[in-house]
C-alpha positions, 0 to 999 in steps of 0.5 A: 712397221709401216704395216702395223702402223697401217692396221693399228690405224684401221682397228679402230675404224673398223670397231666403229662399224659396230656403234653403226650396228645400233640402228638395228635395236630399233627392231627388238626394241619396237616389240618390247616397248610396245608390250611395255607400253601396251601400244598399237601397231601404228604407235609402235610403227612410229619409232623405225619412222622416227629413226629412218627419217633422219636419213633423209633429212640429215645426210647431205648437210652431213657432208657438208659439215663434214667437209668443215669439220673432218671426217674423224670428228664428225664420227666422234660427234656421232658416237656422243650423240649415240651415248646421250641416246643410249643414255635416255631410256636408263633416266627416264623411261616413257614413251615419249622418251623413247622417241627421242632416244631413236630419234637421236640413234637416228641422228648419230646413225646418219652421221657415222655412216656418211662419215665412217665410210670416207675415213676408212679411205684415209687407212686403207689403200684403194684397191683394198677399200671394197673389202674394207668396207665389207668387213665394215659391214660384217662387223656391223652385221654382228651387232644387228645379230647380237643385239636381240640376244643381249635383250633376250639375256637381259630380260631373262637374266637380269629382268630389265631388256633396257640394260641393252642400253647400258651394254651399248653405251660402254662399247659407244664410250670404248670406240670413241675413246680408241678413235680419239686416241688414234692418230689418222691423217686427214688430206684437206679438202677443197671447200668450194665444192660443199654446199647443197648444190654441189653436192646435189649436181653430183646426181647429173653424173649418170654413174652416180645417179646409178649408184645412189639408186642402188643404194634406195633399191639394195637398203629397199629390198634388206629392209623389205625382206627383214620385215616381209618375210614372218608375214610372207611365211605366216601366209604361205605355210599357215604357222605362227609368228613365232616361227615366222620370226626365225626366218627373219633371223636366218637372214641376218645369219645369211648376210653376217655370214656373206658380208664375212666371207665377202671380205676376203673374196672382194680382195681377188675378185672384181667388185663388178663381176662378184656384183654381177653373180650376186644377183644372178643367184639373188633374182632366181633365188626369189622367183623360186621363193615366191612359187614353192610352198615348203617351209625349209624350201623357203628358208633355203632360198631367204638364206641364199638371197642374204648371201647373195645381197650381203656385198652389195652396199659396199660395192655400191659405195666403193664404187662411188667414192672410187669414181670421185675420190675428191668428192668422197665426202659429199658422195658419202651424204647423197648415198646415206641419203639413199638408205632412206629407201628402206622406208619407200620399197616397204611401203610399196610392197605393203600397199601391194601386199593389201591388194594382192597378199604376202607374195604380191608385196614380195614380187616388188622386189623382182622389180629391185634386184632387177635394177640392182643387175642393170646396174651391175652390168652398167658398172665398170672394173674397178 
């Protein structure tokens, strides 16, 4: 009974990983509203800005709030942030309302990720939190993966793309209404602790500044490759972007497919070891990527380096929280805060790729995964 209980505790956390998964429409969404809008790359440009920005403004004081507030319903706060801005492009579709809609998507997704990821640890045990988290984020990465194809449907079917934004407000009303309904027990929390210096001290343990590295360099090399990767195929095997933009689906396949498997590995294995091989494959994989010249040779490699980072993030953030369970709320913030890195490592790697080509822009993620297996090896048993 105590079991069921368990699980019936943890479903609905676990759903609310999907409503997490909207922050990837901001993909598909930038192609069709700049064809709707008729808009320049750097216009178009300004709605992923517009979103990841709010990563590194919002996450600590998130925590903070959260510290005050409770982790259930600061998650709840975000899924009513979430719906107001799928709500937006169904009342009024314009340009300008298109950034608020991701200006607010990037709100609630700061929030639900610094607050989802501690409440998981108040229904799951500790040595299954590794696991948990991974398939948290297989359950993420279906809505990143099935999101281009509700828009795709939409369009064909229904001749509206933004019907996307109806799908995804149901399901937001759904989460929100299963979390709320659901009973979770929340051990109270030592305020003291939460406030910007506290939470930003949490750097000068050199663990945790390890961990909240990785976390810029692992969302910098996801982030690089989902966008590199068309343009890096365009280069070297002279085909269309049409063609190009498959590899970029591939690699979600490859991570869905990892983050699953992960979920069940993680469960009998060491997180640091399982770590440690990721990127043993995930550094060759990329030299090899970067030297052939075959298109299925190339595609190969892109689906082994998405299964072999597909973990990552979620050993990374178990490890934290495990090293400051006290802390986990504050700890939460600082590594959202680190998902900005999915805007730095890109820019780096298009600087780069202005002087030295696709592969040029491609080999600053050597440079990533490099430190990602420092950090690795530096890890302890958990």
């Amino acid at each position: 009974m105590k079991s069921n209980s368990s699980v019936y505790k943890t479903l609905p956390v676990l759903f609310g990983f999907f409503v997490m998964g909207f922050v990837d429409v901001v993909g598909i969404a930038t192609n069709y509203v700049k064809q709707d809008f008729k808009l320049s790359d750097t216009l178009a440009n300004l709605l992923p800005m517009t979103l990841f920005l709010w990563f590194a403004i919002l996450s600590v004081p998130t925590g903070i709030v959260m510290t005050r507030l409770g982790r259930k319903k600061t998650v709840m706060l975000s899924m009513a942030i979430t719906l107001l801005a799928m709500l937006i492009p169904l009342i009024s579709y314009s340009f300008p309302m298109i950034l608020v809609t991701f200006g607010l998507i990037g709100i609630g997704n700061t929030i639900i990720q610094v607050s989802l990821n501690p409440l998981l640890t108040n229904v799951v045990r500790g040595d299954r939190l590794t696991s948990s988290l991974t398939l948290g984020q297989f359950i993420k990465a279906i809505a990143a993966f099935l999101g281009p194809i509700i828009a795709g449907v939409a369009a064909v079917s229904f001749g509206n793309w933004k019907y996307i934004f109806l799908i995804f407000a149901a399901i937001t009303v759904l989460s929100c209404l299963w979390l709320m309904l659901t009973h979770i027990h929340e051990e109270p929390v030592n305020q003291s602790f939460s406030s910007f210096g506290s939470s930003f001290g949490l750097l000068k343990d050199p663990v945790i500044l390890m961990l909240f590295l990785g976390i810029v360099f692992v969302v910098g090399v996801d982030v690089g490759l989902n966008t590199t990767i068309p343009k890096f195929l365009m280069e070297r095997c002279d085909i269309l972007l049409e063609k190009a933009g498959l590899g970029t689906s591939l690699y979600f396949v490859a991570r869905t497919v990892g983050s699953f498997a992960g979920a069940f590995l993680l469960i009998k294995l060491s997180g640091r070891k399982f770590f440690i091989v990721s990127m043993l494959i995930a550094i060759p994989a990329l030299l090899i990527l970067l030297l052939i010249g075959n298109l299925w040779g190339i595609l190969t490699m892109v689906f082994i380096i998405g299964l072999a980072v597909a973990n990552v993030f979620s050993i990374i953030f178990a490890a934290a929280l495990k090293r400051k369970p006290e802390r986990a709320n504050e700890i939460s913030g600082l590594l959202i805060m680190g998902v900005a890195g999915g805007a730095v490592i890109p820019l780096i790697m298009g600087i780069t790729s202005d002087s030295l080509g696709q592969t040029g822009g491609m080999a600053v993620l050597i440079v990533a995964l490099s430190y990602l297996l420092f950090s690795a090896f530096k890890l302890k048993e958990s």
